[in-house]
DSSP file (Angstrom, degrees, kcal/mol; ACC not computed):
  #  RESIDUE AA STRUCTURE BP1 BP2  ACC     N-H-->O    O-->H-N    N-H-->O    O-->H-N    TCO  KAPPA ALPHA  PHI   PSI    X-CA   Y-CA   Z-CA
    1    1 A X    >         0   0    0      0, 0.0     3,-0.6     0, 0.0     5,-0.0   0.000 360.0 360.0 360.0 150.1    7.2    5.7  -17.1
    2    2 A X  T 3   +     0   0    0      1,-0.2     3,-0.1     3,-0.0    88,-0.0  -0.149 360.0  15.8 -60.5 137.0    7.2    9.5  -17.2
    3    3 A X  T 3  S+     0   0    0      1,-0.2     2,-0.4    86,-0.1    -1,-0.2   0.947  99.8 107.8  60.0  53.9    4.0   11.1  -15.8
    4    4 A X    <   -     0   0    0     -3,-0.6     2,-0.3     2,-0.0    -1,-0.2  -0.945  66.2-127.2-150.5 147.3    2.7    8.2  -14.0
    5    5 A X        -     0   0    0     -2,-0.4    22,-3.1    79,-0.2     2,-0.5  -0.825  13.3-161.6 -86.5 120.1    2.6    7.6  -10.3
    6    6 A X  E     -Ab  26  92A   0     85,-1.4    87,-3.1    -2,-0.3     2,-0.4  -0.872  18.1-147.4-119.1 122.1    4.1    4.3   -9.1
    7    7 A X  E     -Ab  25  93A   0     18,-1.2    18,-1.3    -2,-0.5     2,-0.5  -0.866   8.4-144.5-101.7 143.0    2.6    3.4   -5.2
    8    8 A X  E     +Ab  24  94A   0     85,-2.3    87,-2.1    -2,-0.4    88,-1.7  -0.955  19.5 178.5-133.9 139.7    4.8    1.7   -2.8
    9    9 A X  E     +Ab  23  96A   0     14,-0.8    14,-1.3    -2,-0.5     2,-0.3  -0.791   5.7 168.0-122.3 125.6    3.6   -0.8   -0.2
   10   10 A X        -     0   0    0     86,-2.3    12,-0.2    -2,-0.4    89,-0.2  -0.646  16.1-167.9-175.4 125.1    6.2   -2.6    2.2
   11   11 A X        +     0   0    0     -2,-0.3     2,-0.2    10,-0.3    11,-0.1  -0.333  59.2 104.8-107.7  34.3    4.6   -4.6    5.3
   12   12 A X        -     0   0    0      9,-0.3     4,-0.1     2,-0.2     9,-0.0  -0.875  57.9-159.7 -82.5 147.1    8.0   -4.9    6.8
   13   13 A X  S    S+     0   0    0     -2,-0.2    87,-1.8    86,-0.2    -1,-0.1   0.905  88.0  42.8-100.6 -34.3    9.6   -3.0    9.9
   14   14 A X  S    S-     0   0    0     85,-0.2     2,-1.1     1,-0.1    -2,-0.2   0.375 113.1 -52.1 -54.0-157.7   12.5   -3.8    8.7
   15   15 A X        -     0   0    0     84,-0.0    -1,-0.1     2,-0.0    -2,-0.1  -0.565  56.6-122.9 -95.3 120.4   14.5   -4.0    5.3
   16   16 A X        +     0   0    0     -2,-1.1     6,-0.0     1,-0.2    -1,-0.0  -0.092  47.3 154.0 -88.5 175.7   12.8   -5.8    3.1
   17   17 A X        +     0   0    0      2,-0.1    -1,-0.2     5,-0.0     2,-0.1   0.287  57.9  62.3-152.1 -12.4   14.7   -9.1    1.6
   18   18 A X  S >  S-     0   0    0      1,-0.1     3,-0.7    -3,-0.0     4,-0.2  -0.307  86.8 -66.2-109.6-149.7   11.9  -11.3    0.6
   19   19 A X  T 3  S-     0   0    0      1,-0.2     2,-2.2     2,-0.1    -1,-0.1  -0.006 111.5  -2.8 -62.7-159.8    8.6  -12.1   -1.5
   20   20 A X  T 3  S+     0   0    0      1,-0.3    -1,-0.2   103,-0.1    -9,-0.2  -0.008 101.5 106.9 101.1  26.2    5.4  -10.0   -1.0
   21   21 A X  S <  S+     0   0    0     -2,-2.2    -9,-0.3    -3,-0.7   -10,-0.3   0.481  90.2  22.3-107.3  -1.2    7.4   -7.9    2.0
   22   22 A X  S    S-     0   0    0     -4,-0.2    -1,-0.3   -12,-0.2     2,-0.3  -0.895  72.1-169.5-160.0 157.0    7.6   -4.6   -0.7
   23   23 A X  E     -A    9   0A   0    -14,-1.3   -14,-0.8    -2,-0.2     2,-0.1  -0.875  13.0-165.9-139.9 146.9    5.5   -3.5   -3.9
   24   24 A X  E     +A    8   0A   0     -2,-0.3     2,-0.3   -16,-0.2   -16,-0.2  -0.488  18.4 175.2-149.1 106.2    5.7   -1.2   -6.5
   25   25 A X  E     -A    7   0A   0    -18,-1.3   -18,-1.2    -2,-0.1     5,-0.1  -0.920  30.1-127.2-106.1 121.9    2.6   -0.5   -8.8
   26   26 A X  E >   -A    6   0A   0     -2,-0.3     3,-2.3   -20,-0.2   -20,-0.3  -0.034  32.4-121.8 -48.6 117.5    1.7    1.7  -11.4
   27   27 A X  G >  S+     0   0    0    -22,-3.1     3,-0.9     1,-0.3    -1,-0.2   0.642 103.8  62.0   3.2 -57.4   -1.3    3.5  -10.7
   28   28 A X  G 3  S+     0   0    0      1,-0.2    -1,-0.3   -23,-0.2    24,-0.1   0.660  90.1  69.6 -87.6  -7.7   -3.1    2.5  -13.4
   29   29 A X  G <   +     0   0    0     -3,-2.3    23,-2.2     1,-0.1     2,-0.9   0.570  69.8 110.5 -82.4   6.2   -2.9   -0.6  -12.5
   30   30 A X    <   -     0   0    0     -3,-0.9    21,-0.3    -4,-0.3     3,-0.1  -0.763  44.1-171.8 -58.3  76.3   -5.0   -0.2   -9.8
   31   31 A X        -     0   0    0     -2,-0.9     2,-0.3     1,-0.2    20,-0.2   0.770  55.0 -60.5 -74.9 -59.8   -8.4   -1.9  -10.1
   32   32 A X  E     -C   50   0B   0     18,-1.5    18,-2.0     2,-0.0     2,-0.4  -0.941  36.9-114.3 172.0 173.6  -10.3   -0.7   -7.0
   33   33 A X  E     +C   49   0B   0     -2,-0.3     2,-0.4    16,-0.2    16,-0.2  -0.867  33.7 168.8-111.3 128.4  -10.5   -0.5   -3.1
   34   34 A X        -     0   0    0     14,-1.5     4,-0.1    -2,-0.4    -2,-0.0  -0.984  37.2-129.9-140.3 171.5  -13.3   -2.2   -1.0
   35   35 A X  S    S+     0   0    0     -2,-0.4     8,-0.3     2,-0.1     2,-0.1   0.939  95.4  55.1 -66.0 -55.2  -14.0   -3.0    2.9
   36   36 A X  S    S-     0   0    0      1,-0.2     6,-0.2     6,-0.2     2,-0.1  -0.374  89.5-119.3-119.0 147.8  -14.8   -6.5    2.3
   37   37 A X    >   -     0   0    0      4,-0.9     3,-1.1    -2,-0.1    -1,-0.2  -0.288  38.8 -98.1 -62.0 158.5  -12.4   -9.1    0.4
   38   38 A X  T 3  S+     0   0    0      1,-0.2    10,-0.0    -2,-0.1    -2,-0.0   0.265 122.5  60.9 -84.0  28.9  -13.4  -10.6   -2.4
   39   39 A X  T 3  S-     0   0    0      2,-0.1    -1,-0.2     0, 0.0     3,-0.1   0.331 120.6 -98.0-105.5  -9.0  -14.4  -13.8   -0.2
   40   40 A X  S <  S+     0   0    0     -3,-1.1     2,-0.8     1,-0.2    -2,-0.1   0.045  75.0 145.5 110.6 -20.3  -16.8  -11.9    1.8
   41   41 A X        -     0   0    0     -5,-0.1    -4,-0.9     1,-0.1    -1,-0.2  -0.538  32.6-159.6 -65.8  86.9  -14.8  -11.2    4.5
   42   42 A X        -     0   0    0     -2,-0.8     2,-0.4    -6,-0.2    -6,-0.2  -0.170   4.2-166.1 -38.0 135.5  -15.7   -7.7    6.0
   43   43 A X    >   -     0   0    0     -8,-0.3     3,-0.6     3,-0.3    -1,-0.0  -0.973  25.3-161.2-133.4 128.4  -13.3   -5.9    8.2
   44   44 A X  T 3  S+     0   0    0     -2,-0.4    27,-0.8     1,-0.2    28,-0.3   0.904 102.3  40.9 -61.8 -39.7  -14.2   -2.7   10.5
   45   45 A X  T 3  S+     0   0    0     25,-0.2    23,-0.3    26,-0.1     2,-0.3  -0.448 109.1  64.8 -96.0  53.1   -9.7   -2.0   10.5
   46   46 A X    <   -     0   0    0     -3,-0.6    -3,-0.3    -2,-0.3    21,-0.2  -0.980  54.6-153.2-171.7 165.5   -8.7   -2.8    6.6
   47   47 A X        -     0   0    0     19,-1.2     2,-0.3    -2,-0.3    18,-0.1   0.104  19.0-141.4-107.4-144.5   -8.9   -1.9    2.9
   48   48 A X        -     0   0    0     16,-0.2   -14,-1.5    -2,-0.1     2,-0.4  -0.285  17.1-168.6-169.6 127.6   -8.5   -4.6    0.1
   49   49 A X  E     -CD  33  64B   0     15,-1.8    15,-1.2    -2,-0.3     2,-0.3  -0.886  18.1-167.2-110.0 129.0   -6.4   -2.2   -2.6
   50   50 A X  E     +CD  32  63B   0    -18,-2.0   -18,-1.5    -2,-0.4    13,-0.2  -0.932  12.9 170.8-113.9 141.3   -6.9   -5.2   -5.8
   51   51 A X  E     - D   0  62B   0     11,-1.0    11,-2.4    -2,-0.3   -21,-0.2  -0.920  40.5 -78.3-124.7 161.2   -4.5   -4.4   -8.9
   52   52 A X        -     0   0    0    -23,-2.2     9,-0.3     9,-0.3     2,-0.1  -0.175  52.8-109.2 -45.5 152.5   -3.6   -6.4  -12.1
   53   53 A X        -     0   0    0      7,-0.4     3,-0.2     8,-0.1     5,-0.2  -0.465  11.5-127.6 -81.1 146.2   -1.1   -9.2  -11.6
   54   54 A X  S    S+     0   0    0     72,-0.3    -2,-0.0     1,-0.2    73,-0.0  -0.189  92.4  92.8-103.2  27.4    2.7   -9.1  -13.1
   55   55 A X  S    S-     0   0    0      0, 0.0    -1,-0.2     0, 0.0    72,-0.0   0.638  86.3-138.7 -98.5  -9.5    2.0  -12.6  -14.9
   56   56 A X        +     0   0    0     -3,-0.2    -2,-0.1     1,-0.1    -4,-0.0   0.914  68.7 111.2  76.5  23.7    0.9  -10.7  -18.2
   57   57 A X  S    S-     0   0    0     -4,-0.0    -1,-0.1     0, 0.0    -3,-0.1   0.056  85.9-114.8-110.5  11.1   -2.1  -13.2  -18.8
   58   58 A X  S    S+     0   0    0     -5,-0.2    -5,-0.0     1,-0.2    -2,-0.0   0.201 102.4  71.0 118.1 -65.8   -4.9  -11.2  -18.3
   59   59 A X        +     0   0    0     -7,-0.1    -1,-0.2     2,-0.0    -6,-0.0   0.953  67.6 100.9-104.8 -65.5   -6.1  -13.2  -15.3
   60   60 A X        -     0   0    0     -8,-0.1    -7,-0.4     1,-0.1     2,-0.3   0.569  47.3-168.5 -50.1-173.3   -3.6  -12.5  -12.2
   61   61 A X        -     0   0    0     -9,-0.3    67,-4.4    65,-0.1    -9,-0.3  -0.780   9.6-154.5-169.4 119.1   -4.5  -10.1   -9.7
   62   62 A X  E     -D   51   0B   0    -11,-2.4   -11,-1.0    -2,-0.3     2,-0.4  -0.549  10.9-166.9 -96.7 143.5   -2.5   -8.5   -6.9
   63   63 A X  E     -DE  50 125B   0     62,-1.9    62,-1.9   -13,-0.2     2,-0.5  -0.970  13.9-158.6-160.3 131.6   -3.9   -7.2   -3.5
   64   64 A X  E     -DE  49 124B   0    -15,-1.2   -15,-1.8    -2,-0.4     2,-0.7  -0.957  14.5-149.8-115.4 143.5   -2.5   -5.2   -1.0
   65   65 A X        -     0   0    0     58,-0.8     2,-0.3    -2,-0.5    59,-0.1  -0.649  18.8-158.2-103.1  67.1   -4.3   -5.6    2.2
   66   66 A X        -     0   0    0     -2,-0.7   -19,-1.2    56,-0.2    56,-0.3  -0.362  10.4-140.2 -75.5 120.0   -4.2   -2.0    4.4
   67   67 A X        +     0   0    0     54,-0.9    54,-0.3    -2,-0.3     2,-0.2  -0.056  30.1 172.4 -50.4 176.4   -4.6   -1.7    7.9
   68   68 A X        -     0   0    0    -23,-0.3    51,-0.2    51,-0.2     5,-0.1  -0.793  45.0 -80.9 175.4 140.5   -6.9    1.6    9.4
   69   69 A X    >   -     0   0    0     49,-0.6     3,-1.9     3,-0.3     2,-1.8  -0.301  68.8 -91.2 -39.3 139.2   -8.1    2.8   12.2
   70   70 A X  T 3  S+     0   0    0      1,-0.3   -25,-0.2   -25,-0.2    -1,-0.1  -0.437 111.0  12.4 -73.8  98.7  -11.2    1.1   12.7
   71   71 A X  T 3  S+     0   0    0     -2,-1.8    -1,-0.3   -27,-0.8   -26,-0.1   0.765 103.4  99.9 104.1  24.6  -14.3    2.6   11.2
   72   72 A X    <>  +     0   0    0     -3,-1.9     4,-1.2   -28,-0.3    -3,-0.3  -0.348  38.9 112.1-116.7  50.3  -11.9    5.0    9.1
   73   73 A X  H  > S+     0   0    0      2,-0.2     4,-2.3     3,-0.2     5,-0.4   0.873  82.8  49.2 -98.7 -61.7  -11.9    3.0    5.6
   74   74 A X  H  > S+     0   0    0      1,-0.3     4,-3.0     2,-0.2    -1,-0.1   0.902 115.8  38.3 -68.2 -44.1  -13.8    5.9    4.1
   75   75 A X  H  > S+     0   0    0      1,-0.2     4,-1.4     2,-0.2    -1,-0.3   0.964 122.7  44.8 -80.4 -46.5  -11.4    8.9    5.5
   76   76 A X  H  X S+     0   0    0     -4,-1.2     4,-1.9     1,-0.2    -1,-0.2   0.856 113.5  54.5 -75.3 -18.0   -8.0    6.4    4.7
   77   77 A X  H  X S+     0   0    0     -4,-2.3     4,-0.8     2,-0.2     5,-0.2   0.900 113.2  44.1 -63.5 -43.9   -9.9    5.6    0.9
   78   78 A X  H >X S+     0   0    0     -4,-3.0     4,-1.7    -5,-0.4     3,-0.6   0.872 111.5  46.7 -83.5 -22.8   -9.9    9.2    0.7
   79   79 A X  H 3X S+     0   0    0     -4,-1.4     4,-1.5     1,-0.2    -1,-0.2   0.754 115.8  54.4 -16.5 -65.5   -6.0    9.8    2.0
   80   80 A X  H 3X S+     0   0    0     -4,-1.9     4,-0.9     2,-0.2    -1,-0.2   0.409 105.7  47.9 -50.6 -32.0   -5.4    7.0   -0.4
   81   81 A X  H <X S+     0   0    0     -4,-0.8     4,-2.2    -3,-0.6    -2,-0.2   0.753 108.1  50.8 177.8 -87.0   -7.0    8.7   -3.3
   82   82 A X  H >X S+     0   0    0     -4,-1.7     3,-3.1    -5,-0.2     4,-0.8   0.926 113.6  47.4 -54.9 -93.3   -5.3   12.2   -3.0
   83   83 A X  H >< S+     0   0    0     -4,-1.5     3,-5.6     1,-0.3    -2,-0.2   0.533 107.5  56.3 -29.0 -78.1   -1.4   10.5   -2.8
   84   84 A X  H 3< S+     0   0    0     -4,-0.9    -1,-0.3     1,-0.3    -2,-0.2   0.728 114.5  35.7 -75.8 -25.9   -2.2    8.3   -5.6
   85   85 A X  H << S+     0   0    0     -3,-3.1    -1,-0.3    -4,-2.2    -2,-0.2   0.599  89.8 126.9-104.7  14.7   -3.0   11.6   -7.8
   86   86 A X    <<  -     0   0    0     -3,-5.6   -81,-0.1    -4,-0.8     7,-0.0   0.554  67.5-129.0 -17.0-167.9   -0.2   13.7   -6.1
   87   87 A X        +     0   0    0    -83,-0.0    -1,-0.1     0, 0.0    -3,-0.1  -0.025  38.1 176.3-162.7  33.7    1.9   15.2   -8.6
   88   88 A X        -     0   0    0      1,-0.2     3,-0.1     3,-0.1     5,-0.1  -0.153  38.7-120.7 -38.8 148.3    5.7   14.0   -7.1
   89   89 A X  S    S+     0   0    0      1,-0.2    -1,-0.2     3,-0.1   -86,-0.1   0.611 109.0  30.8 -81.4  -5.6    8.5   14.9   -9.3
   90   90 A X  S    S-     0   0    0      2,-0.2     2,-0.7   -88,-0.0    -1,-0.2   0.154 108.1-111.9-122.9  29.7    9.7   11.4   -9.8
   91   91 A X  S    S+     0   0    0      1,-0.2   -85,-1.4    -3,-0.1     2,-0.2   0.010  73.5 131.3  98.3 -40.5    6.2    9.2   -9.5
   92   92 A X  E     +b    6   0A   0     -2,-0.7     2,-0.4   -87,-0.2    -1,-0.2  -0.306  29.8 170.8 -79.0 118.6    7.2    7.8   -6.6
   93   93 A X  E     -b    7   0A   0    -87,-3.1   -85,-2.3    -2,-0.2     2,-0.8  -0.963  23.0-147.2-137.9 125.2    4.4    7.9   -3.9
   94   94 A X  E     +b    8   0A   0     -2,-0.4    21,-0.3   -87,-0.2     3,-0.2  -0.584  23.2 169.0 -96.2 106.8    4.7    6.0   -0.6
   95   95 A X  E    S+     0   0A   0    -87,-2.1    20,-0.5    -2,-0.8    21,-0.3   0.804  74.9   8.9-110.9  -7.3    1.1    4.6    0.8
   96   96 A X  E     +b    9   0A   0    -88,-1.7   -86,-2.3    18,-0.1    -1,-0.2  -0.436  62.6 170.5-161.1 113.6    2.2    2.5    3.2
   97   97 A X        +     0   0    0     16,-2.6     2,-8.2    -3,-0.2   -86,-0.1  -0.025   3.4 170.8-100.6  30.8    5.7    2.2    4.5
   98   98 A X        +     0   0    0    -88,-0.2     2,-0.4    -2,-0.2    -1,-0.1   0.168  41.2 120.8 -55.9  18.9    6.0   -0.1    7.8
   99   99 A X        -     0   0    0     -2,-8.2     2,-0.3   -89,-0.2   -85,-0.2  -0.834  67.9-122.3 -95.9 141.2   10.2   -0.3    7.7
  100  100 A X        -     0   0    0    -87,-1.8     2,-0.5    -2,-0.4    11,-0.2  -0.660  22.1-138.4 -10.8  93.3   11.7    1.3   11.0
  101  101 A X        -     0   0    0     -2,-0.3     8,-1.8     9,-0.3     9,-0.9  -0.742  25.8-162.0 -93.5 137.9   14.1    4.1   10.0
  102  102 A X  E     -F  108   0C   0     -2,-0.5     2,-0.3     6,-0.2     6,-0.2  -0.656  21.3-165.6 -96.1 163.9   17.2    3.9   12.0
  103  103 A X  E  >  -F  107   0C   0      4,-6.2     4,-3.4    -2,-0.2    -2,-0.0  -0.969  29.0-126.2-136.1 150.7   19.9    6.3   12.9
  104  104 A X  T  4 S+     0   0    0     -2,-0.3    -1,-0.1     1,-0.2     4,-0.0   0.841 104.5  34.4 -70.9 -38.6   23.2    4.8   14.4
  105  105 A X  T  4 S+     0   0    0      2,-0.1    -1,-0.2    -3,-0.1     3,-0.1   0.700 122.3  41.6 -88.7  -8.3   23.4    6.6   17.1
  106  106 A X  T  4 S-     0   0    0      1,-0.4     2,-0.5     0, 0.0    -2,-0.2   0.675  89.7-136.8 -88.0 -24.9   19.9    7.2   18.0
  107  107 A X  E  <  -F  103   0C   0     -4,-3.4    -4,-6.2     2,-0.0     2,-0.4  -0.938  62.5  -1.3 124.3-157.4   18.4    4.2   17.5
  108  108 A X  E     +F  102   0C   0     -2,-0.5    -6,-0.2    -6,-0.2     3,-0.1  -0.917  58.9 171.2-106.1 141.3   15.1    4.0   15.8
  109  109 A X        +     0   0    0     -8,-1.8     2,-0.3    -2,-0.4    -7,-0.2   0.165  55.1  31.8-116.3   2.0   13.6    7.1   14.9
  110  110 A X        -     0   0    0     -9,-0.9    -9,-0.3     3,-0.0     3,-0.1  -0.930  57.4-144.9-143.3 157.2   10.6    6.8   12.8
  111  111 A X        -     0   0    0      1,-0.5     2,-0.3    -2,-0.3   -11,-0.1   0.408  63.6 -70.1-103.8  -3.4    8.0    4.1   12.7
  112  112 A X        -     0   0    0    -14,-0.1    -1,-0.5   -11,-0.0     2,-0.3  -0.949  48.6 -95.9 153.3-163.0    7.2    4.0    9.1
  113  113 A X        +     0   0    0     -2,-0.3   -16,-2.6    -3,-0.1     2,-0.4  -0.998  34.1 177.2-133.3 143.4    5.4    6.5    6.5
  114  114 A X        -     0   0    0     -2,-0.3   -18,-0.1   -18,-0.2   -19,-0.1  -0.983  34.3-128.9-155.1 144.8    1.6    6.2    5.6
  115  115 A X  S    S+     0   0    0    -20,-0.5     2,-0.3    -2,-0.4   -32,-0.2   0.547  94.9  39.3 -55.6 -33.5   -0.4    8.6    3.1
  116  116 A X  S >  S-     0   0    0    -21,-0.3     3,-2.3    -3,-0.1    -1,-0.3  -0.954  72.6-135.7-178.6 120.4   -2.8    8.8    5.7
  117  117 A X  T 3  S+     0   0    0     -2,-0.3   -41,-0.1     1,-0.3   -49,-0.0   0.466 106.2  57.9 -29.3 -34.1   -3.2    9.1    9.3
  118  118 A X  T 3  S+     0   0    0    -50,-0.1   -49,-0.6   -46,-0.1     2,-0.4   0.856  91.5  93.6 -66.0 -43.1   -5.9    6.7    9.7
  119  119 A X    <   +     0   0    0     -3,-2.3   -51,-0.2   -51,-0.2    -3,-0.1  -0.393  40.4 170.9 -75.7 112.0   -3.3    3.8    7.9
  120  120 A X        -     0   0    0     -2,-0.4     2,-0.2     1,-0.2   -52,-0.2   0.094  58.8 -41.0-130.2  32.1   -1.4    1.9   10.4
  121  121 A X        -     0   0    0    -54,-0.3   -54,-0.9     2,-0.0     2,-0.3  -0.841  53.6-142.5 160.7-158.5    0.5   -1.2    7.9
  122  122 A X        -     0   0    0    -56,-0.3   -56,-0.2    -2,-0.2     2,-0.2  -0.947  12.8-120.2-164.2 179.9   -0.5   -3.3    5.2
  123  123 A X        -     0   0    0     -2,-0.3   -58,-0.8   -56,-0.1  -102,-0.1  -0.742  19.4-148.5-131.3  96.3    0.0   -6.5    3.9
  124  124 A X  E     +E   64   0B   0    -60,-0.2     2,-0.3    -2,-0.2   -60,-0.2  -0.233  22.5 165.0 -68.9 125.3    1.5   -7.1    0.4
  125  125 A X  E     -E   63   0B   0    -62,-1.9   -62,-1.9  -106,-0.0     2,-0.4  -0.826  11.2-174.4-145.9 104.8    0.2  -10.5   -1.9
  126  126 A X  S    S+     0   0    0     -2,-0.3   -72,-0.3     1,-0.2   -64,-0.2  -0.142  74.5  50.2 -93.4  43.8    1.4   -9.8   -5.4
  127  127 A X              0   0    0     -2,-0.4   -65,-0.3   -64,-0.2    -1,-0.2  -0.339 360.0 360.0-179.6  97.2   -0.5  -13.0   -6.5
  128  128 A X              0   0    0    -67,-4.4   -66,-0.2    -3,-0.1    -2,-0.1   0.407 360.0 360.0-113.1 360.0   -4.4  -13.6   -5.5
C-alpha cells in the first residue's frame, strides 16, 4: 500500500525457493523487538523481531529471528528502527538480506545486505 514501508527478511545465501527462507512485512505489522524469546531464552548475538501472523485470526504471530554482533542488540535495535521509518520511494526496505549476489564472471561479489552493521543474518518463521 502507498506510504507504507514493507521490510524484507531472507535467511538464504542463495535464491530463495522455499517456506520461511524470505519475508515481506508491512511495518505496521510489526509488534516489537526483544533480546530474549518469548520462551525465555536470552541471547547475547540475536533479536526476536515478533509481527502479526498472515492467518487473519487474530491469534498468529510471526518472528523473525536476527543475528548481531554480540552485545550490539541495542545499536542493531536502533539500525533497525531508522530503516524501518526510512522514507524509500517504493516501501521497500531490506533489513536483512543473506542471498549471495553473483556476477558471472566474477563470481560472488557481495555477501548479503543488512540495515545495520552490527546484523550478520536472520532467521525467518512466519508462523510462531
Amino acid at each position: 500500500m502507498k506510504g507504507e514501508n514493507y521490510l524484507y527478511f531472507c535467511d538464504t545465501t542463495d535464491e530463495p525457493n522455499a517456506t520461511d527462507e524470505a519475508i515481506l512485512i508491512p511495518a505496521s505489522a510489526v509488534l516489537g523487538m526483544s533480546v530474549g524469546a518469548a520462551d525465555g531464552t536470552v541471547d547475547t548475538d540475536a533479536l526476536y523481531l515478533s509481527f502479526d501472523g498472515f492467518v487473519g485470526d487474530g491469534n498468529s504471530r510471526g518472528a523473525v529471528i536476527i543475528a548481531c554482533t554480540a552485545d550490539k542488540q541495542k545499536e542493531a535495535m536502533d539500525d533497525i528502527v531508522r530503516a524501518m521509518n526510512s522514507n524509500p520511494s517504493d516501501g521497500f526496505v531490506v533489513i536483512a538480506d543473506a542471498k549471495v549476489n553473483t556476477d558471472a564472471k566474477k563470481g560472488a561479489v557481495g555477501v548479503g545486505q543488512f540495515c545495520s552493521s552490527y546484523i550478520t543474518g536472520c532467521t525467518v518463521d512466519s508462523a510462531v
